[in-house]
C-alpha positions as CSV (number, residue, x, y, z in Angstrom):
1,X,-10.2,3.6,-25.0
2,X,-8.1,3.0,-21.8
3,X,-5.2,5.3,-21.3
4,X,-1.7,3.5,-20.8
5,X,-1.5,4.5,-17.4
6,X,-4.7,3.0,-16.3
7,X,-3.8,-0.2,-17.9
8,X,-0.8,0.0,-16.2
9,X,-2.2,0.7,-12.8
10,X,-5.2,-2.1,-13.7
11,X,-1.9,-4.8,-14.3
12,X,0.0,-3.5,-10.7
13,X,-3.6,-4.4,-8.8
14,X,-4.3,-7.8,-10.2
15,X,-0.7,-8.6,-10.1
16,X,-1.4,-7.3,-6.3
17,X,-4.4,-9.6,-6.1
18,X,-2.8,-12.5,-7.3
19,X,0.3,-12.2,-4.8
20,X,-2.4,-11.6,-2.1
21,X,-4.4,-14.5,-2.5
22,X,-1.4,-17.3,-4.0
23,X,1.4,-16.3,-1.8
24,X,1.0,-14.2,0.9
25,X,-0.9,-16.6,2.8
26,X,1.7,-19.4,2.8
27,X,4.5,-16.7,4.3
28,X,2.6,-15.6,7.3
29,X,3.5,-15.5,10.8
30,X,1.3,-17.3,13.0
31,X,-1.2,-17.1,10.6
32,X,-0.9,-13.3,10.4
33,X,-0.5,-12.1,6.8
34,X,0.8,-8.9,5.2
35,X,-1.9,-7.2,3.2
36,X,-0.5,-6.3,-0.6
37,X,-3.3,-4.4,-1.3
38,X,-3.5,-1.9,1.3
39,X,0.3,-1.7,0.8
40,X,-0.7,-0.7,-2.6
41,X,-3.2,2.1,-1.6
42,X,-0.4,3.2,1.0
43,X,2.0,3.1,-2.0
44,X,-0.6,4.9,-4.9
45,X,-1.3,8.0,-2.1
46,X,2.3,8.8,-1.4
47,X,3.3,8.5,-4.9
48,X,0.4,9.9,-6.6
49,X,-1.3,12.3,-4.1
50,X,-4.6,11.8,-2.2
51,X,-6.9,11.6,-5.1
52,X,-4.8,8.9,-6.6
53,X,-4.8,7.0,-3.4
54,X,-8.3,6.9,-3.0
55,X,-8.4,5.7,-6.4
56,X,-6.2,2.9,-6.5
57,X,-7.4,2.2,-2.2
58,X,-11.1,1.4,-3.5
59,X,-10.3,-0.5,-6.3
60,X,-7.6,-2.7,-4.3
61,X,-10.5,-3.1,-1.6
62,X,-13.2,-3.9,-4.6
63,X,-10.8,-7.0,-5.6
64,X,-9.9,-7.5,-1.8
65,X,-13.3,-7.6,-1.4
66,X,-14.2,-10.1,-4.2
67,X,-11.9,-13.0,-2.4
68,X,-12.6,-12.7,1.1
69,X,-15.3,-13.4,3.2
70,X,-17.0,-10.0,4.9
71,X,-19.3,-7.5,4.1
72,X,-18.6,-6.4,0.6
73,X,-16.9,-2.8,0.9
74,X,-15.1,-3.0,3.8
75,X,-11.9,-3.6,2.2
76,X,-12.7,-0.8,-0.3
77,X,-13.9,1.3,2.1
78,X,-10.6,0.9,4.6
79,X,-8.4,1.5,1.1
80,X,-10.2,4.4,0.0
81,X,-9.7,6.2,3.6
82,X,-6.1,5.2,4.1
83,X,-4.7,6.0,0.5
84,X,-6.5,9.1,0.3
85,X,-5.2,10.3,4.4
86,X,-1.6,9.3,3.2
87,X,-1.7,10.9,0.2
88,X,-2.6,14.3,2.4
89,X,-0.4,13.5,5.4
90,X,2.5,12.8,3.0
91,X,2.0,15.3,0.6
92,X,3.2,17.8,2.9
93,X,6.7,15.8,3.7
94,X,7.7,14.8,0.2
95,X,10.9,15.7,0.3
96,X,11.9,13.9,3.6
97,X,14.0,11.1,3.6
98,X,13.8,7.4,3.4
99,X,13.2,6.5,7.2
100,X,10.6,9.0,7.2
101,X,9.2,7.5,4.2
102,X,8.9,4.0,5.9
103,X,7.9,5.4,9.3
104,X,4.7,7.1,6.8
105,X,4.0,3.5,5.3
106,X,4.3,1.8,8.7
107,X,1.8,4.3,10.5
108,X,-0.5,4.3,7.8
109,X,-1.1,0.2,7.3
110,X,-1.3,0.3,10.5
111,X,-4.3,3.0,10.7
112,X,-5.2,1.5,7.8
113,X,-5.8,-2.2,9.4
114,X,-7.5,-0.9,12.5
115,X,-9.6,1.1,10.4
116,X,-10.6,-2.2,8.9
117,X,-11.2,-3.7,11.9
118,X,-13.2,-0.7,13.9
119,X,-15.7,-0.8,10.6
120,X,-15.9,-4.1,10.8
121,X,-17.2,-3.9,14.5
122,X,-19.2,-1.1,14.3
123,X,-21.2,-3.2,11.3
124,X,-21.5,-5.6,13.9
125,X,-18.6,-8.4,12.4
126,X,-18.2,-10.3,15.9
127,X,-15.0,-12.3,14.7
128,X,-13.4,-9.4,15.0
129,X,-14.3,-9.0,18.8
130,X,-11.8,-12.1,18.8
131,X,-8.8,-10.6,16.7
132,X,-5.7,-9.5,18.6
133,X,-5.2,-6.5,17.0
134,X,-1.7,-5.8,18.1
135,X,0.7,-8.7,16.2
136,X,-1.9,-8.3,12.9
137,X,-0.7,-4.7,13.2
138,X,2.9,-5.3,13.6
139,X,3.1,-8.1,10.7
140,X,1.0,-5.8,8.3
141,X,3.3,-2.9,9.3
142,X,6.3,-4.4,9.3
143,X,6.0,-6.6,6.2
144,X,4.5,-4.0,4.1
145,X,7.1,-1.9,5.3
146,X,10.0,-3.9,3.7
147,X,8.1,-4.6,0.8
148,X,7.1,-0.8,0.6
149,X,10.4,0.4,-2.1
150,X,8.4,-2.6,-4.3
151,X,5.0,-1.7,-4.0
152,X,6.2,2.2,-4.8
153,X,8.2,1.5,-7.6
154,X,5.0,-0.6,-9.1
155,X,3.1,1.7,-8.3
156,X,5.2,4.6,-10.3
157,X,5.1,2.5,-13.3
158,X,1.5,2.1,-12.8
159,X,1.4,6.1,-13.2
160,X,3.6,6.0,-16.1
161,X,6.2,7.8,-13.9
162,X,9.9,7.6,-14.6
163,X,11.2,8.0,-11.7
164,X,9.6,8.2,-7.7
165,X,8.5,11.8,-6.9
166,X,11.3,12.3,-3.5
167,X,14.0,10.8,-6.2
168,X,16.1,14.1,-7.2
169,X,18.0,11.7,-10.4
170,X,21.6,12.0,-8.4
171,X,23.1,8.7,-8.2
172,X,26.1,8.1,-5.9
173,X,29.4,7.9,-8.5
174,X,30.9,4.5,-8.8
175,X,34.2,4.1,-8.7
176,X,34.6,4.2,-12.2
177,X,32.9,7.6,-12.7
178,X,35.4,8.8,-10.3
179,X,38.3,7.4,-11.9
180,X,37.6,9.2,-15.0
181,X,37.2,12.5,-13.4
C-alpha cells in the first residue's frame, strides 16, 4: 500500500507534468521556457534533504523524459544530480533567509540546465551545439525563481509537512492582535 506522503508527492509531479507540457510552453520568452520539473527537484532537495531530492529529481526527469524528444534519462539524470547537490549545498544554510533561499534556487536551475545540456553533448545530441545557453539559463532561473515559494510549498505538502523547514511558526502581528494587547 502507498503511504500518504508518496501519493502526495506522485499528485505534486503529475500536476508538475501537466503544467509543464499545457502551459508552460505558451508563456515563454522567445521560445524559452521555464522548466517545472527541475524547479520541482530544486524544490524537493531544499525542503526534503539530498536523498529526497534525488528522489523526487529522477522521477520528475522519468515523466520529463516520457514527453520530450532526447535520449531517455537525460532529464532524469540532470534531476537526480541537481536535487540531490541542492539538497547537500542547502542543507548546510537552512536557516538563512529568503534572498538566500532564491539566490540557492537560482544557482541550482541554473547548474541544473547546463548540466542538461553538457550531458546532452557529451552523448553526442548536436542540437545542442546550436542552443544559446545563456537566456535558456536566465529564463529557467529567473522563472523558476519566482515560482520557487509555489513549487516549495507543493512540494511540503507532497512530504506531508506542515509547515516549510526555515519557517520558525512566528507570524508578524496584525493590527488587530496588537490592539488587543
Amino acid at each position: 500500500m502507498l503511504s500518504g506522503a508518496r501519493v502526495r508527492m506522485t499528485l505534486v509531479l503529475v500536476v508538475g507534468l501537466v503544467v509543464q507540457t499545457s502551459i508552460v510552453p505558451h508563456i515563454g520568452y522567445h521560445g524559452r521556457i521555464l522548466d517545472v520539473m527541475l524547479l520541482l527537484a530544486v524544490a524537493a532537495g531544499m525542503v526534503g534533504g539530498p536523498e529526497n531530492g534525488a528522489t523526487v529529481g529522477f522521477f520528475a526527469g522519468v515523466g520529463t523524459d516520457l514527453v520530450v524528444q532526447t535520449p531517455f534519462g537525460m532529464w532524469a539524470l540532470a534531476g537526480t544530480l541537481t536535487g540531490y547537490g541542492v539538497g547537500m549545498v542547502y542543507g548546510s544554510f537552512i536557516g538563512s533567509g529568503r534572498l538566500f533561499r532564491w539566490i540557492t534556487v537560482a544557482m541550482a536551475l541554473a547548474v541544473g540546465t547546463v548540466t542538461f545540456v553538457v550531458v546532452g553533448r557529451l552523448i553526442g545530441q548536436e542540437f545542442l551545439a546550436d542552443v544559446d545557453l545563456v537566456p535558456v539559463v536566465a529564463t529557467v532561473s529567473l522563472g523558476g525563481t519566482i515560482l520557487s515559494p509555489l513549487a516549495m510549498k507543493a512540494v511540503a505538502w507532497g512530504y506531508g509537512m506542515d509547515r516549510l523547514p526555515w519557517d520558525t511558526g512566528r507570524r508578524r502581528r496584525t493590527a488587530r492582535a496588537q490592539d488587543h494587547r
